[in-house]
C-alpha positions as CSV (number, residue, x, y, z in Angstrom):
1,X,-19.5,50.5,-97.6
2,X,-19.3,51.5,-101.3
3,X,-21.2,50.6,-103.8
4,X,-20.4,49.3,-107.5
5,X,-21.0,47.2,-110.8
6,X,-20.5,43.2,-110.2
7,X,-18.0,43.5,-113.2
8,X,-20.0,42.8,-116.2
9,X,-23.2,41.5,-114.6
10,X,-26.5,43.8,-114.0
11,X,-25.7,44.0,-110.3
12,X,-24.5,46.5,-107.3
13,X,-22.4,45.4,-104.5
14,X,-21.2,46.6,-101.9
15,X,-17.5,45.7,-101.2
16,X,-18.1,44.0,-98.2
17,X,-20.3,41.1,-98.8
18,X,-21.5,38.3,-96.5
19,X,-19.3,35.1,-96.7
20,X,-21.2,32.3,-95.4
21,X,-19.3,29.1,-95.1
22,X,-19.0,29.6,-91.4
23,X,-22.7,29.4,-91.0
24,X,-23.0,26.0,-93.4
25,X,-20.1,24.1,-90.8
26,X,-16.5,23.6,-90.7
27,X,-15.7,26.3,-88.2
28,X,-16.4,24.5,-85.1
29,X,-20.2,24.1,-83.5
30,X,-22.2,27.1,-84.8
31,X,-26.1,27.6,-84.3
32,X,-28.7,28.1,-86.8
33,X,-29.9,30.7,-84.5
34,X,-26.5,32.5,-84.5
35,X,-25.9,31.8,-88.0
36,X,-29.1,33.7,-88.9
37,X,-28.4,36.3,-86.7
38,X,-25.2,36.6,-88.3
39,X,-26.8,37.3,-91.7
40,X,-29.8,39.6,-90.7
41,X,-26.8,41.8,-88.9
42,X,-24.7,42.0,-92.0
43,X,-27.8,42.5,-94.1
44,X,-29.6,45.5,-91.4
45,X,-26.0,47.1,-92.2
46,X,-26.4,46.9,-95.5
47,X,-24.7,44.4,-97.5
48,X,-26.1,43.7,-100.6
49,X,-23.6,40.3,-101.6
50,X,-24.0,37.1,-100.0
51,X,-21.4,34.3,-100.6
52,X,-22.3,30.4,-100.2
53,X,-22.2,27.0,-101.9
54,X,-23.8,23.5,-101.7
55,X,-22.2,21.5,-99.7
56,X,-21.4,24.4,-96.8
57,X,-23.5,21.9,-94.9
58,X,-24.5,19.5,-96.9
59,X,-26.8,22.9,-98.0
60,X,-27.6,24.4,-94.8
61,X,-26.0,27.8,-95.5
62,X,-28.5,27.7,-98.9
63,X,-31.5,26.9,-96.9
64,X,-30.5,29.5,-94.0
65,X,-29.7,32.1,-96.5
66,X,-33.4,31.4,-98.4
67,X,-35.2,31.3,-95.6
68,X,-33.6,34.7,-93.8
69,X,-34.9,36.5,-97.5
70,X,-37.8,35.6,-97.5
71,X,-38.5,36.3,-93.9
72,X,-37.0,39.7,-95.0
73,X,-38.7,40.5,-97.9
74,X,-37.9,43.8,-100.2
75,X,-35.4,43.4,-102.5
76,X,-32.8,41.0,-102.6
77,X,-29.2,40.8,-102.1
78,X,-27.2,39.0,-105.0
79,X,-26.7,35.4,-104.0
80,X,-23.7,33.3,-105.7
81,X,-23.0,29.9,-104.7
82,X,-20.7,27.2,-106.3
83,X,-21.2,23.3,-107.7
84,X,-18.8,21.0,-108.6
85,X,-17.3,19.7,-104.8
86,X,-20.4,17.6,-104.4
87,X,-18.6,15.3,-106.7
88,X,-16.8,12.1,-105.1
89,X,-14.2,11.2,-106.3
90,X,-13.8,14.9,-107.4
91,X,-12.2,15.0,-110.6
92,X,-12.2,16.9,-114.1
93,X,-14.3,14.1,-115.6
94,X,-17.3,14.6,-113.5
95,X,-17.8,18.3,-114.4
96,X,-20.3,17.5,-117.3
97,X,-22.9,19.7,-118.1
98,X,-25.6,16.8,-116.7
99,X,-23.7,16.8,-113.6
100,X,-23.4,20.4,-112.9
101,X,-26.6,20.6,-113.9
102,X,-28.4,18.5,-111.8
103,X,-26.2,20.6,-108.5
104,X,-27.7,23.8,-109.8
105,X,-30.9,22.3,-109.4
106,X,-30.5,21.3,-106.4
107,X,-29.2,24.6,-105.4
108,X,-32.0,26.7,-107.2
109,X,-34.5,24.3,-104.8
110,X,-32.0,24.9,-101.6
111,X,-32.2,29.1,-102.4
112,X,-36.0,29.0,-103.5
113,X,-35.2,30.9,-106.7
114,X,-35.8,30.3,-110.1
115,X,-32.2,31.4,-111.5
116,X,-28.8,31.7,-109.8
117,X,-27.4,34.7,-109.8
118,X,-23.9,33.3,-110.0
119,X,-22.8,29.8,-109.3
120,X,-18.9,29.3,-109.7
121,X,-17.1,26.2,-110.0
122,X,-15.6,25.3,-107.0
123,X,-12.3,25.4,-106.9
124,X,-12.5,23.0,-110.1
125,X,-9.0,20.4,-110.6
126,X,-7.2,22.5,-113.4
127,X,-8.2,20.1,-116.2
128,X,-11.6,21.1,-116.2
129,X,-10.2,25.1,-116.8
130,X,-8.5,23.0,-120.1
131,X,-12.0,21.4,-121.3
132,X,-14.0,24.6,-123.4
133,X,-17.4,21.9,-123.1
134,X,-17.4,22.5,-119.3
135,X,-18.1,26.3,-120.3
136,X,-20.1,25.5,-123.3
137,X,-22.3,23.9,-120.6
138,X,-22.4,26.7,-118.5
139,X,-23.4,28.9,-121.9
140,X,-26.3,26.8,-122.2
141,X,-27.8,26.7,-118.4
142,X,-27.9,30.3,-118.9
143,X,-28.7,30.5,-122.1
144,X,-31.8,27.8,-120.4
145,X,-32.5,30.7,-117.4
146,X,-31.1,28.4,-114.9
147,X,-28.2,31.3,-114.0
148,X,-28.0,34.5,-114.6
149,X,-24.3,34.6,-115.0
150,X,-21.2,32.0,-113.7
151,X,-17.2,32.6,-112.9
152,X,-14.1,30.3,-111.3
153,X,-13.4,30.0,-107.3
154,X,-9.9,29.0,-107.5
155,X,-6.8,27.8,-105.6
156,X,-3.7,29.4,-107.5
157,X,-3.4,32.4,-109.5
158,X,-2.2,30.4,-112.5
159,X,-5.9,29.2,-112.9
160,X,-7.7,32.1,-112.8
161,X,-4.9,33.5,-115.7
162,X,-6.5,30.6,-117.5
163,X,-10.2,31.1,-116.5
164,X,-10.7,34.5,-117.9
165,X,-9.6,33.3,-121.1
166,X,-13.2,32.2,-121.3
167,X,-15.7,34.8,-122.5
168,X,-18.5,33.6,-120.6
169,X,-16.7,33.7,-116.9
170,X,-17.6,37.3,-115.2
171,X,-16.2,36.2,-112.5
172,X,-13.1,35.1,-109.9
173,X,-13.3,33.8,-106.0
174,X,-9.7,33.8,-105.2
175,X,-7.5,34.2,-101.5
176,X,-6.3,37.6,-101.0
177,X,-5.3,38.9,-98.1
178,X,-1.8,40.3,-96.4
179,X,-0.6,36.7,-96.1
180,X,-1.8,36.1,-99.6
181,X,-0.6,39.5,-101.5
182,X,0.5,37.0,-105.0
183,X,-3.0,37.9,-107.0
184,X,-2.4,41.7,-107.0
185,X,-0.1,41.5,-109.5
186,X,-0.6,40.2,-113.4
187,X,-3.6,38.3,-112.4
188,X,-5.8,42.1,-111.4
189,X,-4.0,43.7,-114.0
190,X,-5.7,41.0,-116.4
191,X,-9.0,40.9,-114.4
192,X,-9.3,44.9,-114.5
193,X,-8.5,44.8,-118.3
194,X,-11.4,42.2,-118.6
195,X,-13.3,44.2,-116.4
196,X,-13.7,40.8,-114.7
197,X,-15.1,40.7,-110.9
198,X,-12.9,39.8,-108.3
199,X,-14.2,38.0,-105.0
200,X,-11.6,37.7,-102.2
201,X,-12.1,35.2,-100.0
202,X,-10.5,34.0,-97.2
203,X,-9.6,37.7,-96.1
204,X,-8.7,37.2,-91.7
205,X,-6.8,34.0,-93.0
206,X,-9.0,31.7,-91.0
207,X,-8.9,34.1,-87.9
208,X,-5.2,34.7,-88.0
209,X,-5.7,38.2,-88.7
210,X,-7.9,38.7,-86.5
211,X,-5.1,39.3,-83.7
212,X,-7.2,36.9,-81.2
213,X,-5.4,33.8,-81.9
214,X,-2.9,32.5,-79.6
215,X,-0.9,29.2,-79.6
216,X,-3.4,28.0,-77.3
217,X,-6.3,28.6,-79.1
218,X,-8.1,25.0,-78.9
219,X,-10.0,24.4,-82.5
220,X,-13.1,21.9,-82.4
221,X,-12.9,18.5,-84.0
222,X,-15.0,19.9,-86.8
223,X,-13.2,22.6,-87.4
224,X,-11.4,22.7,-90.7
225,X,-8.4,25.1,-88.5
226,X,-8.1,21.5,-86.6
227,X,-8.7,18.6,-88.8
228,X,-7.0,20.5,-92.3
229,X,-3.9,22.0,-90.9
230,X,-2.3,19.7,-93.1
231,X,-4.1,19.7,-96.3
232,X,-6.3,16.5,-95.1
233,X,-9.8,17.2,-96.4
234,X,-8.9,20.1,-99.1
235,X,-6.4,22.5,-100.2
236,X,-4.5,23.3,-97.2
237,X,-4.0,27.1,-98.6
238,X,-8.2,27.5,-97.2
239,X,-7.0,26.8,-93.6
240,X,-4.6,29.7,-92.1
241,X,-4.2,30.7,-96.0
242,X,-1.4,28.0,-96.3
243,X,0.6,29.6,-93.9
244,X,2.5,27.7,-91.3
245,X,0.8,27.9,-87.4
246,X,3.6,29.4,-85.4
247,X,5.0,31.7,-89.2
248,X,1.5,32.9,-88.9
249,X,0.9,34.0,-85.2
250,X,4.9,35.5,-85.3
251,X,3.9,37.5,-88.5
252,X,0.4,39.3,-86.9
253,X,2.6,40.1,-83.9
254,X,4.2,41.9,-86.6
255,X,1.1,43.1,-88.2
256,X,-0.1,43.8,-85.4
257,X,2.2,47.5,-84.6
258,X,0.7,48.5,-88.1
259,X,-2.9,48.7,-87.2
260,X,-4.2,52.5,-85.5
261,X,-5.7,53.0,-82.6
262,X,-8.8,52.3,-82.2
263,X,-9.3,49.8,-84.7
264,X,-9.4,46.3,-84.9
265,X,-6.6,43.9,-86.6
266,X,-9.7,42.3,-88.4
267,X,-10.9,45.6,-89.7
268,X,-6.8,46.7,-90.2
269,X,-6.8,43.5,-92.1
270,X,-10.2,43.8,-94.6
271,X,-9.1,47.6,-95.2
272,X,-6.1,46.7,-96.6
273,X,-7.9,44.3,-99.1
274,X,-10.2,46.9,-100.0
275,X,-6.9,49.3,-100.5
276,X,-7.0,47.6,-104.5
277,X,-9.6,48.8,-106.8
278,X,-9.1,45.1,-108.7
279,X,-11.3,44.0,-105.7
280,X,-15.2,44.0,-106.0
281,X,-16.0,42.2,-102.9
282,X,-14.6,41.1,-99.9
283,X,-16.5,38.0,-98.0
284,X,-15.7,37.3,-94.7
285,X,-17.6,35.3,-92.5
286,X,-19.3,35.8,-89.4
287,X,-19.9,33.5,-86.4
288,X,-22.5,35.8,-85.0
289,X,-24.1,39.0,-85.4
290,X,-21.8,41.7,-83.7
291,X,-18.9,39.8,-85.8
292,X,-21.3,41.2,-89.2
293,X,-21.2,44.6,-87.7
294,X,-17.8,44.7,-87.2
295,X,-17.1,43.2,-90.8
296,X,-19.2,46.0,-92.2
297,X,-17.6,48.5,-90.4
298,X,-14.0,48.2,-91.4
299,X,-15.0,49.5,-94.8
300,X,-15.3,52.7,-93.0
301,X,-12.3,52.6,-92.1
302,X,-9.6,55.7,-93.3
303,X,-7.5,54.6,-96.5
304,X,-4.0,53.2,-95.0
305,X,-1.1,55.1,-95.6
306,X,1.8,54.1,-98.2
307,X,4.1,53.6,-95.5
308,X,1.4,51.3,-94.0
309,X,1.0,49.3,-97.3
310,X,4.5,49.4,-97.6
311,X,5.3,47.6,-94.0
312,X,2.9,45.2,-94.8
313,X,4.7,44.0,-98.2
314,X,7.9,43.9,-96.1
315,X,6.5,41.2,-93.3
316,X,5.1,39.1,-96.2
317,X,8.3,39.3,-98.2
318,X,10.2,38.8,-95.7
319,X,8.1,36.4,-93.6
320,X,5.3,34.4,-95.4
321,X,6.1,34.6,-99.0
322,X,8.4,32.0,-98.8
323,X,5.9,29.0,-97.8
324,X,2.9,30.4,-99.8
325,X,4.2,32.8,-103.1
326,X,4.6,30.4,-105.9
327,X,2.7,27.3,-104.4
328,X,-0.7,29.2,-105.0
């Protein structure tokens, strides 16, 4: 893994970080004992960027990631979590500066820290990215010592255009993957000029990519691949990146003649995110601890080949660009 600057912010990541929804819930029943596991493995290989958020769990993924640091000791990974989705109904008007306040609080208690590294908005609705007193808060809470610094996880490439237009906002959580290829065009090229960081998420497209996925995969009841195919609990473009079922599994069969031997689709699949230099940090997410290795390793992965890159603009012109370009 390779290290650099988190955009503008005092801190070195590595460009594979820790993404740990997965261990907080929606991904089907996993154990805090595997979930723990998951994160010493990703840290004992090195990763120095964990990814979470308060309610992954209700703010079990905070407490699980506090209590595996301490237990750890020496120093510390950076941290960033989001606020905002704690909110019900979630709207624009309920991101005041008492509000979000009161969720970093509760997330400083959840991490055992005195200051957040990073807390983004999560995946805010796009009036809030139209009200300059939302940031205005933000400039005081750190201003305060409550966070170190704060950025945007967004849906659509059109909001993050608009969040960077905010001084204060080092940062950008957006999907990027090979079924998601929209942000690596003007939205980098305006992130790079900003020197802005750039957090990919979602980067196996909800295990798509990961080759193992088959038509008869069975998904838990509290799996968000089950209960959000449709867009039920949240954006529908976090579940299989937006990308139809059977599009999907037709397109990695596809993807599939593109990866060399000897690697995995999933580590075929991070590489290829890691192939743009907009990119700080990728996150995937881990179910267990050999899933953390095998994140980690893909970074170690040869560069791909122009052809390679090339193939893989074809299949999502051709294929998935249709359902998911300009919707997100």
């Amino acid at each position: 893994m390779k290290h650099h600057a988190f955009g503008r912010m005092p801190f070195t990541v590595t460009n594979v970080g820790f993404g740990a929804w997965q261990i907080g819930g929606s991904w089907g029943d996993i154990s805090e004992s595997d979930g723990r596991a998951a994160l010493n493995a990703a840290l004992d290989a090195g990763m120095t960027f964990i990814d979470t958020a308060d309610v992954y769990g209700d703010g079990r993924s905070e407490k699980i990631i506090a209590d595996v640091l301490k237990s750890r000791g020496g120093k510390r990974p950076m941290v960033a979590t989001k606020a905002g989705r704690r909110l019900s109904p979630h709207v624009a008007e309920g991101y005041t500066k008492a509000n979000l306040e009161g969720f970093i609080d509760r997330s400083l208690t959840n991490l055992a820290v005195d200051s957040l590294d990073l807390v983004q908005l999560h995946c805010p609705p796009r009036d809030v990215l139209y009200q300059p007193e939302v940031f205005e808060g933000l400039d005081a809470l750190q201003k305060a010592g409550k966070i170190k610094g704060y950025g945007v996880s967004v849906e659509k490439v059109e909001d993050g255009l608009k969040a960077i237009e905010y001084p204060g906002v080092v940062s950008i959580q957006i999907i990027y993957n090979i079924f998601r290829q929209r942000p690596d065009h003007l939205f980098f090229q305006e992130a790079r000029r900003r020197n802005v960081a750039i957090i990919a998420r979602v980067p196996l497209a909800s295990g798509l990519l990961s080759g193992k996925i088959t038509r008869d995969t069975h998904f838990a009841s509290d799996d968000h691949r089950n209960f959000n195919r449709n867009g039920e609990a949240f954006d529908v473009g976090e579940t299989f990146a937006g990308v139809p079922f059977d599009v999907g599994l037709r397109a990695v069969e596809e993807v599939r003649k593109l990866v060399p031997q000897g690697a995995t689709m999933a580590a075929f699949a991070l590489r290829w995110i890691l192939m743009s230099d907009a990119v700080t940090v990728v996150i995937p997410g881990a179910r267990n601890g050999e899933q953390a290795r095998a994140n980690a390793a893909a970074a170690d992965l040869a560069p791909l080949s122009a052809d390679v890159m090339a193939a893989t603009r074809e299949i999502y012109g051709r294929l998935i660009a249709p359902h998911v370009h300009q919707r997100w």
